[in-house]
Residue frames as a rotation matrix with the C-alpha (Angstrom) as fourth column:
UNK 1
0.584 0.811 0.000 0.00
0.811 -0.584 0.000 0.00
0.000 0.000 -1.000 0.00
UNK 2
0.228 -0.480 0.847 1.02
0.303 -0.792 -0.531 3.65
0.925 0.377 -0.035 -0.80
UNK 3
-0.202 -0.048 -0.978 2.18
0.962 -0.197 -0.189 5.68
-0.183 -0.979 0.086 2.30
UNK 4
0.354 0.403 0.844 0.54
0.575 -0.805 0.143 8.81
0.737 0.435 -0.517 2.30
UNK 5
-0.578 -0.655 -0.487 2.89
0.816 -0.446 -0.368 11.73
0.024 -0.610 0.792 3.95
UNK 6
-0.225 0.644 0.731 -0.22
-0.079 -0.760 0.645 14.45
0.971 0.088 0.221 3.74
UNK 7
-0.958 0.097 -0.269 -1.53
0.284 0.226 -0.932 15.72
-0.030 -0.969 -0.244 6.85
UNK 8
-0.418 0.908 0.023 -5.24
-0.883 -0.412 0.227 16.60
0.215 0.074 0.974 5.79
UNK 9
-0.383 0.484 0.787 -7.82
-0.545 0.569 -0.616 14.63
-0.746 -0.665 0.046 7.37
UNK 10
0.665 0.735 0.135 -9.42
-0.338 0.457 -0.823 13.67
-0.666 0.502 0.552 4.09
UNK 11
0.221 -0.357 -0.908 -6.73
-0.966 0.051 -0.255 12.39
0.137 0.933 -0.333 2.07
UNK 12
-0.987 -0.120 0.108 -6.75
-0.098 0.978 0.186 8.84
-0.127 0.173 -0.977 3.10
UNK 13
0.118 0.982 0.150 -10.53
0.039 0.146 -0.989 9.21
-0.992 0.122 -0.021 2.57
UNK 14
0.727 0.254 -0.638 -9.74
-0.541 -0.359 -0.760 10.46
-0.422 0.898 -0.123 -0.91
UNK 15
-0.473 -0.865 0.168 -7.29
-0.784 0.500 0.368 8.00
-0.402 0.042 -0.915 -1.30
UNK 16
-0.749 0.375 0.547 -9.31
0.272 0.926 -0.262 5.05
-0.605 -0.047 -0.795 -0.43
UNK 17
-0.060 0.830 -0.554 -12.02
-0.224 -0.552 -0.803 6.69
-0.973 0.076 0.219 -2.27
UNK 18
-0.338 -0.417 -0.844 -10.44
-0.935 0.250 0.250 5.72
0.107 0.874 -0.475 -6.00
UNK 19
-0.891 -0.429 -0.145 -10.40
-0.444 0.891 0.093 2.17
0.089 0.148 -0.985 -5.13
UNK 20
0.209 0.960 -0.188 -13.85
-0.617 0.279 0.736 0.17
0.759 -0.037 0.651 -5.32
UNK 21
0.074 0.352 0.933 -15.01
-0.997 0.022 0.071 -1.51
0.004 -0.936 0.352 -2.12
UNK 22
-0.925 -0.339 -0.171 -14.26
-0.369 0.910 0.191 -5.34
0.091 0.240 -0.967 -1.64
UNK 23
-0.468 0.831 -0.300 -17.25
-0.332 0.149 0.931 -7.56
0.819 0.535 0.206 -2.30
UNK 24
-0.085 0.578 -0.812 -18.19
0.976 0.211 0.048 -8.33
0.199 -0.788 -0.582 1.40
UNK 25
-0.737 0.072 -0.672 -18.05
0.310 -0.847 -0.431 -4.51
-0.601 -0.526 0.602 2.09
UNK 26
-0.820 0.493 -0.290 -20.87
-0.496 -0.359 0.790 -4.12
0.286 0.792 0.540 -1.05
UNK 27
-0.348 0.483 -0.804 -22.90
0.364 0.860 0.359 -6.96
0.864 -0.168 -0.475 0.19
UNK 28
-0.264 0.284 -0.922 -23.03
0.964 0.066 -0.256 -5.24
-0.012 -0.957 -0.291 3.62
UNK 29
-0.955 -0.063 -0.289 -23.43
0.017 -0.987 0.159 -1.84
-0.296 0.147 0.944 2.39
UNK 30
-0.642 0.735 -0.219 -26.21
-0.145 0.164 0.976 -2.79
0.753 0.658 0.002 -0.19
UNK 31
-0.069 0.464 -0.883 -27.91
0.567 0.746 0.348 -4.67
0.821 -0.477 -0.315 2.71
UNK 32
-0.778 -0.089 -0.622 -27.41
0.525 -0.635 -0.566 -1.37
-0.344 -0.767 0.541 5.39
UNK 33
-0.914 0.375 -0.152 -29.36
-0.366 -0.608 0.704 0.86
0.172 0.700 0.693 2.32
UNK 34
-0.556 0.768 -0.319 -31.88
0.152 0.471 0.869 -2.07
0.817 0.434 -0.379 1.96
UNK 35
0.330 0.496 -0.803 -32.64
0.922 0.011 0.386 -1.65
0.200 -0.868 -0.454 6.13
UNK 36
-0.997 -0.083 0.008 -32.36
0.082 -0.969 0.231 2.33
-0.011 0.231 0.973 5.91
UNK 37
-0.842 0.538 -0.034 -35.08
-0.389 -0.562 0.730 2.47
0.374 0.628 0.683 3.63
UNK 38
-0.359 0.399 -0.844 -36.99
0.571 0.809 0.139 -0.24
0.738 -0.432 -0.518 5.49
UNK 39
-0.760 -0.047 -0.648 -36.55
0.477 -0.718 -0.507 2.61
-0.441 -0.694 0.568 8.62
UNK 40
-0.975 0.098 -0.198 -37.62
-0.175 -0.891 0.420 5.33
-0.135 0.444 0.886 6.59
UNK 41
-0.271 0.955 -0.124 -41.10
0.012 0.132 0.991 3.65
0.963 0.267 -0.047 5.55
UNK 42
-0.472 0.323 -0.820 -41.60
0.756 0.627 -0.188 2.36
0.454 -0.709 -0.540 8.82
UNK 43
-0.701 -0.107 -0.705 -41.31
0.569 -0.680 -0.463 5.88
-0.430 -0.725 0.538 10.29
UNK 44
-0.913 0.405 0.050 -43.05
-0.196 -0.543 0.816 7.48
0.358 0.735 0.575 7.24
UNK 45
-0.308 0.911 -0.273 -46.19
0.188 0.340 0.921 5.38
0.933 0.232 -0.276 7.66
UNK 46
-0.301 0.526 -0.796 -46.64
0.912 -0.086 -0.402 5.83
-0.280 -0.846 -0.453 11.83
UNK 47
-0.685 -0.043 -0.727 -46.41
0.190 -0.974 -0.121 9.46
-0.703 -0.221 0.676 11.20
UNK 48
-0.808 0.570 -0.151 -48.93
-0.513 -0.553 0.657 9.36
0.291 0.608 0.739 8.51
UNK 49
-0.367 0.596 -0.714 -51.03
0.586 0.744 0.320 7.30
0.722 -0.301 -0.623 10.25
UNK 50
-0.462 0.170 -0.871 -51.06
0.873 -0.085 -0.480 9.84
-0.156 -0.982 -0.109 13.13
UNK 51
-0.997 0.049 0.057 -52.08
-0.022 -0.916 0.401 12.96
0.071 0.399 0.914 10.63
UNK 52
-0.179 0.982 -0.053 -55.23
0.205 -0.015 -0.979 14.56
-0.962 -0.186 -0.199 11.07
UNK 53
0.389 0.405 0.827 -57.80
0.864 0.151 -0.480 15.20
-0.319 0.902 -0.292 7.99
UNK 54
0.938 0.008 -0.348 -56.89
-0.057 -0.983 -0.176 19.28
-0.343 0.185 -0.921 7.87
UNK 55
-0.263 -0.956 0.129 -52.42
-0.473 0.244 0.846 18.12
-0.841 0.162 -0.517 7.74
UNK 56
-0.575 -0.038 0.817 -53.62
0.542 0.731 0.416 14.79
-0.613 0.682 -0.399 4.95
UNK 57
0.658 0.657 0.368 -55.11
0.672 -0.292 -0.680 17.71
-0.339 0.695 -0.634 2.89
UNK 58
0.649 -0.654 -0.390 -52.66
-0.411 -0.732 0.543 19.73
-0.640 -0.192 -0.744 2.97
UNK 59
-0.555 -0.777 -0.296 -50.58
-0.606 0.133 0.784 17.14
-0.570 0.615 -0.545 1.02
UNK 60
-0.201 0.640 -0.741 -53.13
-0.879 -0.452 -0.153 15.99
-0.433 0.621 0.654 -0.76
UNK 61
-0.902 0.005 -0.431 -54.36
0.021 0.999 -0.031 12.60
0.431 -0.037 -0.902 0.67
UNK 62
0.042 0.995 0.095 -57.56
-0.544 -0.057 0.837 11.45
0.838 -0.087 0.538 1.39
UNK 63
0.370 0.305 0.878 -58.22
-0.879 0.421 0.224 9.71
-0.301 -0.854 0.424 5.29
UNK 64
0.857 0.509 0.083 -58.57
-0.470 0.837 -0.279 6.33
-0.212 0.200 0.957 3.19
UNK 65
0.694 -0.698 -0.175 -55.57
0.002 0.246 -0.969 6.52
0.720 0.672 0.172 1.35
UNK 66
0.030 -0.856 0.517 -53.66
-0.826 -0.312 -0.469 7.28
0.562 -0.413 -0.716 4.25
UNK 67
0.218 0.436 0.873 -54.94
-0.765 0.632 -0.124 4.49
-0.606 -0.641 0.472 6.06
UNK 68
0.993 0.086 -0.087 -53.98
-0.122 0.715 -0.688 2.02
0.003 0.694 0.720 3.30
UNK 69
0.479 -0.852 0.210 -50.57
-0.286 -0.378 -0.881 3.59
0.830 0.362 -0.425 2.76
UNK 70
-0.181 -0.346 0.921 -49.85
-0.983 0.046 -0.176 3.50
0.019 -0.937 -0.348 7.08
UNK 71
0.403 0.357 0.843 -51.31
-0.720 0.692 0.051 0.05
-0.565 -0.628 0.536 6.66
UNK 72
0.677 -0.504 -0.537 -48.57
-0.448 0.296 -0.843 -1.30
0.584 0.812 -0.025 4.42
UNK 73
0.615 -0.781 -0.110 -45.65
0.632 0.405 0.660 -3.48
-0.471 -0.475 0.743 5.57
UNK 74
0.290 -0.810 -0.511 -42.03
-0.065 -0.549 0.833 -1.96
-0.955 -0.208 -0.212 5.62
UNK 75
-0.237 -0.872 0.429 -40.65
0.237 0.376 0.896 -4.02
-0.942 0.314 0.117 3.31
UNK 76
0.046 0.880 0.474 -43.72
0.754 0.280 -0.594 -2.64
-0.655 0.385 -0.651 0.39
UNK 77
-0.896 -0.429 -0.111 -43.52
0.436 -0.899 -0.042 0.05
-0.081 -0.086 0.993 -1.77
Protein backbone atom coordinates (compact mmCIF):
# COMPACT_ATOMS: atom_id res chain seq x y z
CA UNK A 1 0.00 0.00 0.00
CA UNK A 2 1.02 3.65 -0.80
CA UNK A 3 2.18 5.68 2.30
CA UNK A 4 0.54 8.81 2.30
CA UNK A 5 2.89 11.73 3.95
CA UNK A 6 -0.22 14.45 3.74
CA UNK A 7 -1.53 15.72 6.85
CA UNK A 8 -5.24 16.60 5.79
CA UNK A 9 -7.82 14.63 7.37
CA UNK A 10 -9.42 13.67 4.09
CA UNK A 11 -6.73 12.39 2.07
CA UNK A 12 -6.75 8.84 3.10
CA UNK A 13 -10.53 9.21 2.57
CA UNK A 14 -9.74 10.46 -0.91
CA UNK A 15 -7.29 8.00 -1.30
CA UNK A 16 -9.31 5.05 -0.43
CA UNK A 17 -12.02 6.69 -2.27
CA UNK A 18 -10.44 5.72 -6.00
CA UNK A 19 -10.40 2.17 -5.13
CA UNK A 20 -13.85 0.17 -5.32
CA UNK A 21 -15.01 -1.51 -2.12
CA UNK A 22 -14.26 -5.34 -1.64
CA UNK A 23 -17.25 -7.56 -2.30
CA UNK A 24 -18.19 -8.33 1.40
CA UNK A 25 -18.05 -4.51 2.09
CA UNK A 26 -20.87 -4.12 -1.05
CA UNK A 27 -22.90 -6.96 0.19
CA UNK A 28 -23.03 -5.24 3.62
CA UNK A 29 -23.43 -1.84 2.39
CA UNK A 30 -26.21 -2.79 -0.19
CA UNK A 31 -27.91 -4.67 2.71
CA UNK A 32 -27.41 -1.37 5.39
CA UNK A 33 -29.36 0.86 2.32
CA UNK A 34 -31.88 -2.07 1.96
CA UNK A 35 -32.64 -1.65 6.13
CA UNK A 36 -32.36 2.33 5.91
CA UNK A 37 -35.08 2.47 3.63
CA UNK A 38 -36.99 -0.24 5.49
CA UNK A 39 -36.55 2.61 8.62
CA UNK A 40 -37.62 5.33 6.59
CA UNK A 41 -41.10 3.65 5.55
CA UNK A 42 -41.60 2.36 8.82
CA UNK A 43 -41.31 5.88 10.29
CA UNK A 44 -43.05 7.48 7.24
CA UNK A 45 -46.19 5.38 7.66
CA UNK A 46 -46.64 5.83 11.83
CA UNK A 47 -46.41 9.46 11.20
CA UNK A 48 -48.93 9.36 8.51
CA UNK A 49 -51.03 7.30 10.25
CA UNK A 50 -51.06 9.84 13.13
CA UNK A 51 -52.08 12.96 10.63
CA UNK A 52 -55.23 14.56 11.07
CA UNK A 53 -57.80 15.20 7.99
CA UNK A 54 -56.89 19.28 7.87
CA UNK A 55 -52.42 18.12 7.74
CA UNK A 56 -53.62 14.79 4.95
CA UNK A 57 -55.11 17.71 2.89
CA UNK A 58 -52.66 19.73 2.97
CA UNK A 59 -50.58 17.14 1.02
CA UNK A 60 -53.13 15.99 -0.76
CA UNK A 61 -54.36 12.60 0.67
CA UNK A 62 -57.56 11.45 1.39
CA UNK A 63 -58.22 9.71 5.29
CA UNK A 64 -58.57 6.33 3.19
CA UNK A 65 -55.57 6.52 1.35
CA UNK A 66 -53.66 7.28 4.25
CA UNK A 67 -54.94 4.49 6.06
CA UNK A 68 -53.98 2.02 3.30
CA UNK A 69 -50.57 3.59 2.76
CA UNK A 70 -49.85 3.50 7.08
CA UNK A 71 -51.31 0.05 6.66
CA UNK A 72 -48.57 -1.30 4.42
CA UNK A 73 -45.65 -3.48 5.57
CA UNK A 74 -42.03 -1.96 5.62
CA UNK A 75 -40.65 -4.02 3.31
CA UNK A 76 -43.72 -2.64 0.39
CA UNK A 77 -43.52 0.05 -1.77
Amino acid sequence: MTQLTTTHPNARLAYLADKPLPVTAQIALAIAVVFVKWEHRRRSRIALSHLDDHLLADIGLKREAAIHEAGLPFWRH
